[in-house]
C-alpha positions in Angstrom: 94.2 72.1 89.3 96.4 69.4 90.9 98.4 72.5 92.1 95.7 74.1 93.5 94.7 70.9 95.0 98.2 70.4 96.7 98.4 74.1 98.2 94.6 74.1 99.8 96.1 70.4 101.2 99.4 72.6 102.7 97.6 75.2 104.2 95.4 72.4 105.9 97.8 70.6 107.6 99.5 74.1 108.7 95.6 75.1 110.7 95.4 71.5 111.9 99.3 71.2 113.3 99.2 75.3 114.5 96.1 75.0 116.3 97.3 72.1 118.3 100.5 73.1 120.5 102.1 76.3 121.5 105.5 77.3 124.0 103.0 75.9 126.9 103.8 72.4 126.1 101.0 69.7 126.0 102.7 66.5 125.2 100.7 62.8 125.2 102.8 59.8 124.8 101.1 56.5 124.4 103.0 53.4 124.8 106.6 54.9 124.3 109.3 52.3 125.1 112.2 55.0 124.7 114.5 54.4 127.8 115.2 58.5 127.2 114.3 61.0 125.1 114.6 64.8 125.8 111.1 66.7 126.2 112.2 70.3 125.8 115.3 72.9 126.7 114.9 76.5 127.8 117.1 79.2 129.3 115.8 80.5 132.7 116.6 83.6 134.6 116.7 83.8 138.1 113.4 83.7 139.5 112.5 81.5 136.7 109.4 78.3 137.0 109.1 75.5 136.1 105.6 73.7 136.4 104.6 69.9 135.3 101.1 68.3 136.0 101.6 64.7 134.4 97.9 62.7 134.2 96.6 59.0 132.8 100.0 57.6 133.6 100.5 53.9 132.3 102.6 51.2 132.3 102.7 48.1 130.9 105.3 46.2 132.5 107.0 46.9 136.0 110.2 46.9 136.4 112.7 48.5 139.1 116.1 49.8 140.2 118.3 47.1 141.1 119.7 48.1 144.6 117.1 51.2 145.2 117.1 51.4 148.6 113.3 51.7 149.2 113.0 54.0 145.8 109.0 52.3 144.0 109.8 54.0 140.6 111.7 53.7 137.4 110.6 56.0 135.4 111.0 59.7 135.9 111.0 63.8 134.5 114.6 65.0 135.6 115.5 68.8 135.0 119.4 68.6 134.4 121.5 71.8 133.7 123.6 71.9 130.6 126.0 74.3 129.0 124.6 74.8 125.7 121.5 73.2 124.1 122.7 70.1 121.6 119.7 69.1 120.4 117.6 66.2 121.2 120.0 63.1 120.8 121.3 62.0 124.5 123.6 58.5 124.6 123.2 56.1 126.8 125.9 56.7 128.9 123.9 59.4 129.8 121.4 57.2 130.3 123.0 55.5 133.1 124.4 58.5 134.9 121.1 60.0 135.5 119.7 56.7 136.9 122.7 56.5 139.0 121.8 59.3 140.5 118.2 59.4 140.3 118.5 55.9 142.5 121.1 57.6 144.8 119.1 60.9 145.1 122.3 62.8 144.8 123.1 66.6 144.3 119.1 67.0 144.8 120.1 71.1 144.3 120.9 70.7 140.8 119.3 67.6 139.7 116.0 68.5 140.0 113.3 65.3 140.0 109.4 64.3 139.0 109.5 60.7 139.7 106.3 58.4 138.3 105.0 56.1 140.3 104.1 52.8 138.5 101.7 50.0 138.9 101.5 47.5 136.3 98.9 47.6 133.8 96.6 50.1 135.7 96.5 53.7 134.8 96.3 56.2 137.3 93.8 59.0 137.5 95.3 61.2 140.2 97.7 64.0 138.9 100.9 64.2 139.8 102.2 68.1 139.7 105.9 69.8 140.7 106.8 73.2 140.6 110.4 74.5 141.0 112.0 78.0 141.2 115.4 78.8 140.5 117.2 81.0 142.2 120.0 83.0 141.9 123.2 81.2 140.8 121.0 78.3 139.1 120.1 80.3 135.8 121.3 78.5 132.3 120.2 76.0 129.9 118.3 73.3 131.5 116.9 69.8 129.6 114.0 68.2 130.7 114.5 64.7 130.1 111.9 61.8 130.8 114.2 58.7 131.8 113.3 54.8 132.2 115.8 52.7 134.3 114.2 49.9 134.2 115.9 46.8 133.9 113.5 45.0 131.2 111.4 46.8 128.8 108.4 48.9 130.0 106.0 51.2 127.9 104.7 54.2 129.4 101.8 56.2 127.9 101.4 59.7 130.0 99.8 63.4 129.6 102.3 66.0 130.3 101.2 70.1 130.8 104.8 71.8 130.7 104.8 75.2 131.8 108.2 77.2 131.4 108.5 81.0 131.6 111.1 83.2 133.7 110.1 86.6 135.6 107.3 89.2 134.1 106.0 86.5 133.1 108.5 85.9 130.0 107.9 82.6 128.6 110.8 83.0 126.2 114.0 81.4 126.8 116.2 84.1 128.4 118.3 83.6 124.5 114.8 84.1 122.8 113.6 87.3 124.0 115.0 89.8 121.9 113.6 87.5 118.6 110.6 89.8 118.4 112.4 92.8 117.9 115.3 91.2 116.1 112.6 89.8 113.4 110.7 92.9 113.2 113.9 94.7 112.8 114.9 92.4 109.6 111.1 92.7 108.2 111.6 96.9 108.3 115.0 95.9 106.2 113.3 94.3 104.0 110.6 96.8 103.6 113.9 98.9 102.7 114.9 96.4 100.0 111.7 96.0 98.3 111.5 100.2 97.9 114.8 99.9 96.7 114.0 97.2 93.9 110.8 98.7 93.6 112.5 101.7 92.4 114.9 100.3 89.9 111.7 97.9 88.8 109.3 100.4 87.8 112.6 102.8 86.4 112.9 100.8 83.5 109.2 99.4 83.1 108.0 102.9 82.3 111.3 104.0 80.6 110.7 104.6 77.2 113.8 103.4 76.3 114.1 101.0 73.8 116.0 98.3 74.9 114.4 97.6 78.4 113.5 94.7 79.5 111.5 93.6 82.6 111.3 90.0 82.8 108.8 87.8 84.4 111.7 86.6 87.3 111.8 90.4 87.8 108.4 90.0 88.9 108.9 86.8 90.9 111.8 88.1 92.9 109.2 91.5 93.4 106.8 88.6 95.2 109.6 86.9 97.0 110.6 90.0 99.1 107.1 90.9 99.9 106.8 86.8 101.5 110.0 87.3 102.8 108.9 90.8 104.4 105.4 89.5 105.8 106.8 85.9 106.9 109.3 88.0 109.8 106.6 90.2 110.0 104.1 87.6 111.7 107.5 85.8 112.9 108.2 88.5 114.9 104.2 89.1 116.3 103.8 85.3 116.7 107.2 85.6 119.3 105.5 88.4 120.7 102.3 86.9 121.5 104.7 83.7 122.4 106.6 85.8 124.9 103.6 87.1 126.8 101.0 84.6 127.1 103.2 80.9 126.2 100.5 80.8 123.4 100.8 82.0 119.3 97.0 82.3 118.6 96.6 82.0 114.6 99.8 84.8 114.4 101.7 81.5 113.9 99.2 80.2 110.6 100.3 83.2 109.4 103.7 82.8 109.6 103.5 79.5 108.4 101.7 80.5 105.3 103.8 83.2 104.0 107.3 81.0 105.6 106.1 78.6 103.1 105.5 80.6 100.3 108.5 81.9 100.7 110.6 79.2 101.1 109.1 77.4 97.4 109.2 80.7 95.5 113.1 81.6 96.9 114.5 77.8 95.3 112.2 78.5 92.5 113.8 81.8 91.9 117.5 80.2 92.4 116.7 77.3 90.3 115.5 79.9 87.4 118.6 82.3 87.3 121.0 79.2 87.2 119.4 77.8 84.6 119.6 81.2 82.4 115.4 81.2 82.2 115.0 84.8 80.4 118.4 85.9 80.8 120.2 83.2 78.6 117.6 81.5 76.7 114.0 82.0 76.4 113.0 78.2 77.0 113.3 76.0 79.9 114.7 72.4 78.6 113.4 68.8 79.9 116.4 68.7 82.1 115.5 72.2 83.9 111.9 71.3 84.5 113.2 68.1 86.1 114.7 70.5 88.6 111.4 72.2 89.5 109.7 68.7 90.0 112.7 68.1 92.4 112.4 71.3 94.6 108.9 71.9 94.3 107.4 68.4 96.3 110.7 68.5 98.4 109.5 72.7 99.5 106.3 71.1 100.3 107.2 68.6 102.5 110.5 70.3 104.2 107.4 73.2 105.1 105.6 70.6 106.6 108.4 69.1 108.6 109.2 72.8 109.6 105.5 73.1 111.4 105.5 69.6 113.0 109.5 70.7 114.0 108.3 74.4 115.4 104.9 73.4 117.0 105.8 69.9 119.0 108.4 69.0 121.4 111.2 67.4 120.5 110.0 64.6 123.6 107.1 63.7 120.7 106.7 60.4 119.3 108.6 60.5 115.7 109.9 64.3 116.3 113.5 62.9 115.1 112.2 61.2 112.2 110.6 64.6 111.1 114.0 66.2 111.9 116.1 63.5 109.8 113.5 64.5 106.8 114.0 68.2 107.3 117.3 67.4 106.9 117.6 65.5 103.9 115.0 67.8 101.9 116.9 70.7 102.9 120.2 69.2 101.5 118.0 67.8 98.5 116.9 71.5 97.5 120.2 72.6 98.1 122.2 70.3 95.9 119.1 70.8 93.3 119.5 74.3 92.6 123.3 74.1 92.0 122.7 71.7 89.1 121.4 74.6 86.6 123.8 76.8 87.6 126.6 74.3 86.8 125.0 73.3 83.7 124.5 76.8 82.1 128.2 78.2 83.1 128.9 74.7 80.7 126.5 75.8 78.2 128.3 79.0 78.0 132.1 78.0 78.2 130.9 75.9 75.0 129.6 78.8 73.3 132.5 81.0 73.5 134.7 78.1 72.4 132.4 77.9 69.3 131.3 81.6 68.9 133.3 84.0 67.2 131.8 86.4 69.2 132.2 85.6 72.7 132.4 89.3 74.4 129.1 88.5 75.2 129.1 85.3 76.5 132.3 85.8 78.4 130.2 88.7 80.2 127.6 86.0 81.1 130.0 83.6 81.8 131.8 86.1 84.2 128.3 86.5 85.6 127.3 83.0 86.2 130.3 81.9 88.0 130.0 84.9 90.5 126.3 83.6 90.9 127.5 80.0 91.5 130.1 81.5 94.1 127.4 83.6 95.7 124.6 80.6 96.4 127.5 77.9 97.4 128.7 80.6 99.6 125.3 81.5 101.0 124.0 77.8 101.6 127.2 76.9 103.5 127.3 79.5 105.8 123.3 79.1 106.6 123.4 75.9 106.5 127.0 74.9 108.5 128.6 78.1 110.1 125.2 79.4 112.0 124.7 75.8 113.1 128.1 75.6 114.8 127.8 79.0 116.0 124.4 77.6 117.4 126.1 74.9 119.0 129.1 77.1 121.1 126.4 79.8 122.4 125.6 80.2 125.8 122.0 80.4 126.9 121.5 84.2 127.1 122.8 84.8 123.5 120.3 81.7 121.7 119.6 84.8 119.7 122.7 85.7 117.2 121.9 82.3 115.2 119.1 83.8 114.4 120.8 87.1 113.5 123.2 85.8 111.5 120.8 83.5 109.8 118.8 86.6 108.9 121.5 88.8 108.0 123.3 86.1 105.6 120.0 85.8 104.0 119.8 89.9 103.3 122.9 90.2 101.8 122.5 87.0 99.7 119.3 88.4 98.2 120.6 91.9 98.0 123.5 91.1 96.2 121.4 88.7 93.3 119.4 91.4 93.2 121.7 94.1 92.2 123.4 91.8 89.5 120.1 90.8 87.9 118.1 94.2 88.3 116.8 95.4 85.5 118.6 98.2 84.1 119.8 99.3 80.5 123.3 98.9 81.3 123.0 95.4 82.6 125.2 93.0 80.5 122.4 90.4 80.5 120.0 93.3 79.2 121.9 95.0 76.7 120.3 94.3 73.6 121.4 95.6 69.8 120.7 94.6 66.4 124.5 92.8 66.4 123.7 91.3 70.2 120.2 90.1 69.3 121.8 87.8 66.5 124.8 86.7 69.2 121.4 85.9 71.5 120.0 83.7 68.7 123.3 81.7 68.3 124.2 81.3 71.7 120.1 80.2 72.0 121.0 77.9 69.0 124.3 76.7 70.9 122.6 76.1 74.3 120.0 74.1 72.2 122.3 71.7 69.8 124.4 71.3 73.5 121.5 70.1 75.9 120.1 68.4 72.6 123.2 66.4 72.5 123.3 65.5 75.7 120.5 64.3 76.0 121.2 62.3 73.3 124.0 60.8 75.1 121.8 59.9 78.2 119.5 57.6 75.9 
């Protein structure tokens, strides 16, 4: 029941935090005393627009430029070219260079400005709007960054209606269009994958063979492609939708649904082959259920951050705190799911010390350290390499993190999936009359091991 409870409460907050924001930016700040934060970057084309209507603007203190030569503002919406998109932290020696030149008004042709104008304490009710077109030569990244120079500190509350797209209309990032195709491209290989494991599945669960087994992770990993499958599926229609009218509709609740269900059942999965659930040992032991009331919460609430993180600008109030917790959970379930592996290649090294027998456990052994290879190999790449390839792309080619996301992720799963299908000839399925009792003593040693450690602990 308190299960249940917790996924009707997860698919709540993903309707209430979809429905509110889309590509076409809304963004309401109330008192925000941030001297800069960045609102949003995109990649334009030539012939790309750019169209802001800011309403209700307040402040609550005055303050102004010192030396401003006749200049009635401090606070403003710049539109600053950069080479590649960095994320959302800017310094403040940043700061000061865009107010430097906001005061001077220099290089108008590539400092593009919406100032604010201010009066204390009273909010406006007329709206301020800008529109820009670029033209050829001015395509690239470009950051939209609200700024406050003032001298002593002012808090702002505004309504801001960002409007980005480049010619067609596209309002994709030039580096974002080809996403739709690129996901539903990866959602057909998957369809491809889950025929193929389909295939070897249902081989050996009508064989009439008498040593097959099809275990209940065989049936879990069967679940985990078809999420994976319909989460770039509505991925790729929700980019579509995003690319032609700014808005996702409720293709992005979808996405968000199965993206979550995905993302619990693939640590799950993980979590269960390192700790040898069904291949090893028939049991799960305190320690490995401590693992699963690790990951499970953290899935929950990294899938939350993920919404607020995809459906609000990064200019919104407690966006980095959201991205600082994405962070950490992420590294959480990560460092999680190693444990069991580490602790069953243990378990087994053990047991072929002890085991007069060990051709057996040596093959599981063998098996287990690949595995461990595989995931540390997989979660550093997805985790470190795509973000630094992230950071060196230009802004027409946004798209190959993605790709390389994606593909690392197929041949992750495609690999586990080959050395833990189930087959007659597997060495984890291979099951005699002598390798039934080497199963019960390696059971036995797994046991008197995490029973003595445990023992230890207290």
């Amino acid at each position: 029941m308190r299960m249940e409870r917790a996924v009707w409460v997860v698919l709540l907050l993903i309707v209430s935090v979809v429905c509110i924001q889309g590509l076409i930016h809304h963004l309401k700040i109330v008192d925000d005393s941030r001297p800069i934060f960045k609102i949003e970057t995109f990649g334009f084309a030539p012939g790309g627009k750019i169209i802001m209507n800011v309403t209700s603007l307040k402040v609550t203190q005055r303050s102004r430029f010192p030396n401003t030569k006749g200049i009635n503002a401090s606070v403003a919406i710049i539109i600053r070219p950069t080479n590649q998109d960095f994320g959302p932290f800017l310094e403040e020696e940043s700061l000061k260079t865009d107010c430097f030149k906001l005061s001077e008004v220099q290089n108008p042709s590539a400092f593009k400005v919406m100032r604010l104008p201010l009066t204390d304490g009273i909010q406006t009710t007329s709206e301020i709007s800008h529109e820009w077109e670029l033209v050829r030569g001015e395509q690239g990244f470009y950051n939209i960054i609200f700024i406050n120079c003032g001298s002593s500190p002012t808090k702002v509350s505004f309504n801001l209606d960002l409007t980005m797209y480049n010619p067609g209309p596209n309002y994709l990032s030039v580096g974002e269009s080809p996403l739709p195709t690129l996901y539903f491209f990866f959602s057909i290989c998957w369809v491809v994958v889950l025929v193929v494991w389909l295939t070897w599945y249902f081989k050996i669960f009508y064989s009439d063979s008498p040593y097959k087994r099809v275990f209940k992770i065989h049936t879990f990993i069967t679940i985990f492609i078809i999420l994976k499958m319909l989460s770039l599926f509505f991925r790729a229609v929700d980019y579509h939708y995003l690319k032609l009218v700014g808005v996702p509709g409720g293709w992005a609740i979808a996405y968000f649904i199965f993206a979550g269900l995905k993302g619990i059942m693939m640590f799950v999965i993980i979590a269960l082959i390192g700790t040898g659930w069904a291949f090893v040992k028939p049991f799960l032991s305190d320690q490995d259920k401590k693992i699963f009331l690790i990951v499970i919460p953290a899935q929950v609430l990294y899938n939350i951050a993920l919404i607020i993180l995809e459906e609000t600008a990064p200019g919104s109030q407690g966006w980095l705190d959201w991205k600082e917790i994405f962070k950490f959970v992420d590294v959480i379930c990560c460092v999680a799911i190693l444990a069991p592996i580490i602790w069953s290649i243990k378990h087994l090294r053990d047991a072929a010390q002890i085991d007069g027998k060990a051709k057996r456990v040596m093959e599981k052994l063998k098996l287990f350290r690949q595995f461990y290879l595989l995931v540390i190999v997989y979660i550093y790449f997805s985790r470190m390499v795509v973000l630094i390839i992230e950071t060196v792309l230009s802004y027409d080619k946004v798209w190959l993190g993605d790709f390389f996301e994606e593909a690392a992720s197929i041949v992750f799963w495609t690999i586990t999936c080959y050395k833990f299908k189930p087959v007659d000839d597997n060495p984890y399925l291979k099951v005699g009359d002598e390798e039934e009792s080497e199963d019960v003593e390696l059971n036995e040693i797994i046991s008197e091991n995490q029973a003595e450690a445990s023992a230890n602990k207290l």
